[in-house]
N, C-alpha and C positions, 0 to 999 in steps of 0.2 A: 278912450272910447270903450263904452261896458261890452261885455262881452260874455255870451248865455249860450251852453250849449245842453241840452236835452236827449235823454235816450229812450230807449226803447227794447224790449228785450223780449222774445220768445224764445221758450223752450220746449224741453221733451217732445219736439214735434222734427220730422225731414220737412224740409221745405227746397222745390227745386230755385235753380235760379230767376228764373219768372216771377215764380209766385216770390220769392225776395226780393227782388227789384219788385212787382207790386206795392209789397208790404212799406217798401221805402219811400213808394213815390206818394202812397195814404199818409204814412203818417209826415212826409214834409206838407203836403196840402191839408195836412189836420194841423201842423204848427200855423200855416201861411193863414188860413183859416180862424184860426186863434188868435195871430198876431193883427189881424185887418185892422181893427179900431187904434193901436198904437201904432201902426207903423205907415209913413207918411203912402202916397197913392203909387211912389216910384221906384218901393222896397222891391227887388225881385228875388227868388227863389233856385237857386242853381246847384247841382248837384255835384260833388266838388270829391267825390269818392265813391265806393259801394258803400252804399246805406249813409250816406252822409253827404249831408246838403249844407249850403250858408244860403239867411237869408238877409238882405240888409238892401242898400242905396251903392250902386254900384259910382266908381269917380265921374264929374260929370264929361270927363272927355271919352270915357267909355257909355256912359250913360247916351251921349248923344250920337253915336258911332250905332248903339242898340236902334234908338228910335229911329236911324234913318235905314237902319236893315228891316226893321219891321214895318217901316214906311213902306220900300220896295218890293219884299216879301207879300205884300198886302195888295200893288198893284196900283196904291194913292199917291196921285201924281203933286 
């Protein structure tokens, strides 16, 4: 399975933990963002470290485990 991973790098600058964890969660929504058109409708996004996200098709028995917590989460019955 291909495998792509992407960085991102600022310097000469403090940044607190906030504003890094912002900066991480911009640029996974600038990859997710980027990836729309190639990546099927049920690619998710999860953050899997500091500053370091995967995004891809999680297995479908977690996949379906997802849709029924965000079914309940949601309140659809």
């Amino acid at each position: 399975m291909p495998n792509h991973e992407f960085s991102f790098v600022v310097s000469d600058v403090k940044l607190t933990k906030a504003q890094s964890a912002q900066i991480s969660a911009a640029v996974a929504q600038a990859g997710a963002l980027a990836l729309a058109e190639i990546t099927p409708p049920n690619a998710v996004s999860v953050q899997i470290g500091p500053n370091r996200w995967w995004r891809g098709i999680p297995a479908p028995d977690l996949y379906k485990q997802l849709q029924q917590f965000a079914t309940k989460s949601a309140g659809v019955r």
